[in-house]
C-alpha positions in Angstrom: 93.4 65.1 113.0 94.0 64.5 109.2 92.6 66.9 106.4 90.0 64.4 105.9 88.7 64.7 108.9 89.1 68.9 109.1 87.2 68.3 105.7 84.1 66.9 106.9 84.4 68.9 110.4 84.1 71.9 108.9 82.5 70.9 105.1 84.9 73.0 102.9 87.2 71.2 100.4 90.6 70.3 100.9 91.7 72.8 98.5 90.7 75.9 100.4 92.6 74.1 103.2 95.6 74.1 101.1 95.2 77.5 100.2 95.1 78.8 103.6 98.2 77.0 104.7 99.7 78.3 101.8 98.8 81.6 103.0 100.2 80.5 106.4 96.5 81.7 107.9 97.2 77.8 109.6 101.0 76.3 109.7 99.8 72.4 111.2 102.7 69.9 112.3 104.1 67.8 110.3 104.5 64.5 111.5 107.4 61.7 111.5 105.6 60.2 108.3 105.3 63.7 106.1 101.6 64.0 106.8 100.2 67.3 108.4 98.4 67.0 111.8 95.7 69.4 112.6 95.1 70.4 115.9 92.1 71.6 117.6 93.6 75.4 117.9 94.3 74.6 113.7 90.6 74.2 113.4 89.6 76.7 115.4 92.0 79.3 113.3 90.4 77.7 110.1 86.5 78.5 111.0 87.5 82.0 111.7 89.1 82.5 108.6 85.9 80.6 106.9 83.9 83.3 108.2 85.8 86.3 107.7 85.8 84.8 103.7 82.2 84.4 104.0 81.9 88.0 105.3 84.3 89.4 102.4 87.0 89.9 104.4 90.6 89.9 102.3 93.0 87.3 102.8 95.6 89.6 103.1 93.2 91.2 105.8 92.4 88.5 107.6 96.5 87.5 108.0 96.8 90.8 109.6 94.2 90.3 111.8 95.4 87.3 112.9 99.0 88.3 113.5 97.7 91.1 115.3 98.7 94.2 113.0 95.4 94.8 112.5 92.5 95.0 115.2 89.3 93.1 114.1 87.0 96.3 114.5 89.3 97.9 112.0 88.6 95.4 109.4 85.0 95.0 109.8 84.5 98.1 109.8 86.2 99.0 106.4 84.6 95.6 105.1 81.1 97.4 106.0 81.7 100.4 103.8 83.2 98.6 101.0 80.1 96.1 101.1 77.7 99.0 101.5 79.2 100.5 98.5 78.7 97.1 96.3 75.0 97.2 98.0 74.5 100.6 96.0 76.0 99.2 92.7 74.0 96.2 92.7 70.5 98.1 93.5 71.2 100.7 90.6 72.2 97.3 88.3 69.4 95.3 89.6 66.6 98.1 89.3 68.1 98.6 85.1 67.6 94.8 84.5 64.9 94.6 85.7 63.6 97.7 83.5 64.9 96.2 80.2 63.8 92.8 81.0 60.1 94.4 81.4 60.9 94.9 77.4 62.0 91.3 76.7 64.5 92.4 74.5 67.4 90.6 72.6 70.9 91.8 71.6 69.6 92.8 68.2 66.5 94.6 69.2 68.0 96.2 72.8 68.4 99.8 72.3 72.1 100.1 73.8 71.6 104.2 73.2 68.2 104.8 75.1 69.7 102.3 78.4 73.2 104.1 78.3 71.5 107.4 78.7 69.2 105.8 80.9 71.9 105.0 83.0 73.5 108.1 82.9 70.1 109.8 83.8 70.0 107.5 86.9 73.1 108.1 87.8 73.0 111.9 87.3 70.3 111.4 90.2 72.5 109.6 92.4 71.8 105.6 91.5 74.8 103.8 91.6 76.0 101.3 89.1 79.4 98.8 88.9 81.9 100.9 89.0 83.9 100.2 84.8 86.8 101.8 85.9 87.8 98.7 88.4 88.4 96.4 85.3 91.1 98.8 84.3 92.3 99.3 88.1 92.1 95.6 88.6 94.4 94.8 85.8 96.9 97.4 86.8 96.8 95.4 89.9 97.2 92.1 88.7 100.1 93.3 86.4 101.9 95.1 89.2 101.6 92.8 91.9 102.0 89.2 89.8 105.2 91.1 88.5 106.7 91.2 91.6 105.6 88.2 93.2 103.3 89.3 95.4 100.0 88.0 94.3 97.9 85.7 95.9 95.7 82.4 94.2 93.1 84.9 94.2 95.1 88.4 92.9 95.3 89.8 96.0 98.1 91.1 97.7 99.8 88.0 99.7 101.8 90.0 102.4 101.2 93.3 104.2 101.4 96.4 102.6 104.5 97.3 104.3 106.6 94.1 103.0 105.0 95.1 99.5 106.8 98.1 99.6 109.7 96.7 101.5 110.3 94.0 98.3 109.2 96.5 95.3 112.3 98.8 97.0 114.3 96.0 97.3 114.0 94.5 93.5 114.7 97.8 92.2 117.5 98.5 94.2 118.9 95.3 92.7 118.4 96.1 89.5 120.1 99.6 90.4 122.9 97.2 91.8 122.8 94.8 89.1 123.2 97.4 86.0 125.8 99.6 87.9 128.2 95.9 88.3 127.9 94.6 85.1 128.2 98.4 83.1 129.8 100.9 83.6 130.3 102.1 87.2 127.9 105.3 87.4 124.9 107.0 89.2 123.6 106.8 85.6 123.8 103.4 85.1 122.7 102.5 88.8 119.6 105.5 88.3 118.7 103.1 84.7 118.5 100.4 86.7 116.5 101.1 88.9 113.8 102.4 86.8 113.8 99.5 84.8 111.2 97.4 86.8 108.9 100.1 87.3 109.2 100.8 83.4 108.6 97.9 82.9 105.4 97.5 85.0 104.1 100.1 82.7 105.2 98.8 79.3 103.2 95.6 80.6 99.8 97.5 81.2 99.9 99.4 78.3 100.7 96.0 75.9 99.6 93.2 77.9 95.6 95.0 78.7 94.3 95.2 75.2 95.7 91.3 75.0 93.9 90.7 78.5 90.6 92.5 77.0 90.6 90.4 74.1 91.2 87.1 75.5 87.9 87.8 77.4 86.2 87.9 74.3 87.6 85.2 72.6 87.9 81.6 74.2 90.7 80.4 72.0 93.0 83.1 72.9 92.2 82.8 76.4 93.4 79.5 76.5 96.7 80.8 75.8 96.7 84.3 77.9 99.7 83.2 80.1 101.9 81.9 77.1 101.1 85.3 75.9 101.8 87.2 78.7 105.0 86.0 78.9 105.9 86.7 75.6 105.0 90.0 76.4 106.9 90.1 79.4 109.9 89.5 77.8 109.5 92.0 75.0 108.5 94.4 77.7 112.0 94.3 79.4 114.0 94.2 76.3 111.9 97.7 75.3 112.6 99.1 78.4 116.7 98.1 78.5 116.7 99.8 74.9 114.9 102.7 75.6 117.4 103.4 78.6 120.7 102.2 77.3 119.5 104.9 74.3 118.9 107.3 76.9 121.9 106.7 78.0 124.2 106.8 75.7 122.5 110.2 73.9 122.3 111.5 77.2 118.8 112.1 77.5 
């Protein structure tokens, strides 16, 4: 069947379809003319991964599962904690707006000091509220994993763990590789090189988060984040090549 019609069997948009091909949850034939043929074992695939997304499930998750590398049970049941833990944020987030609604306040008259020490209170007590550190761990993510490829549409990890770690050794064993041909031959050299990509990484968060907190704030910048980013990208590895070519040479 055409996308069309897998679009109307199973009323989700032919984007998400995409998206899951691209993630090779489905890989449909391709036909004499270019155009992709679904089969009935393609749909089948596709309404599984619909509900495992509707259930929270990972994309990254759900490819194991489907491969095999990880039994079902496994992922459900790690999806259950991790929901039950949101479950606990929200209540402790839904029980404080609903307390400062009850005062029908706006941002100039909200006491910001009274409800942060509110919330600490509750939380002293054992409510739960969304957890602020994630933003922070979320970027970190995004920084690492769109650095080396490995994100997903959605800023998740795209492969299995194991090939993450298989292709993060791999790029910076050819860095290693790369500064030890092109320099002088030494464990020095090949040692710089291979700490340049992780160096880098960090130079990233360190610059590029205070940009990614601003852009939130302000639309204008936002529209140019990327351009940005990549700016700072580049300025990020020509810091790092300094700072270990200095190292280098002063023997540090």
């Amino acid at each position: 069947m055409t996308i069309k019609e897998v679009e109307e069997k199973l009323g989700i948009p032919r984007a998400s379809i995409r998206f899951y091909e691209k993630e090779q949850l489905i890989n449909p034939k391709r036909e004499d003319n270019g155009y992709r043929e679904y089969s009935e074992q393609d749909v089948a695939t596709l309404k599984k991964v619909v509900l495992f997304r509707k259930l929270g499930l990972a994309v990254s998750d759900i490819e194991d599962v489907l491969d095999g590398s990880l039994p079902l049970t496994d992922a459900l049941t790690a999806n259950v904690a991790k929901l039950e833990e949101q479950l606990a944020e929200l209540n402790g987030a839904i029980e404080m707006s609903r307390t400062i609604l009850k005062a029908q306040p706006d941002i100039e008259t909200l006491d910001g000091e009274f409800y942060f020490e509110e919330v600490e209170r509750e939380e002293a007590r054992g409510s739960r509220f969304m957890d602020i550190a994630k933003d922070i761990a979320g970027y970190q993510k995004s920084v690492f994993l769109d650095y080396y490829g490995l994100a997903d549409a959605e800023g998740g990890l795209r492969v299995s763990p194991v090939a993450a770690v298989f292709t993060v050794i791999a790029f910076s064993l050819t860095w290693g590789t790369m500064n030890w041909l092109f320099r002088e031959r030494s464990l020095n050299n090949f040692l710089i090189g291979l700490a340049t990509p992780l160096l880098t990484v960090l130079v990233l968060f360190l610059v590029g988060y205070p940009i990614h907190c601003l852009a939130k704030k302000h639309p204008k910048l936002k529209k140019h984040e990327k351009a940005t980013g990549l700016v700072v990208l580049i300025i990020a590895i020509f810091l790092v090549l300094t700072f270990l070519d200095l190292c280098n040479r002063f023997g540090w």
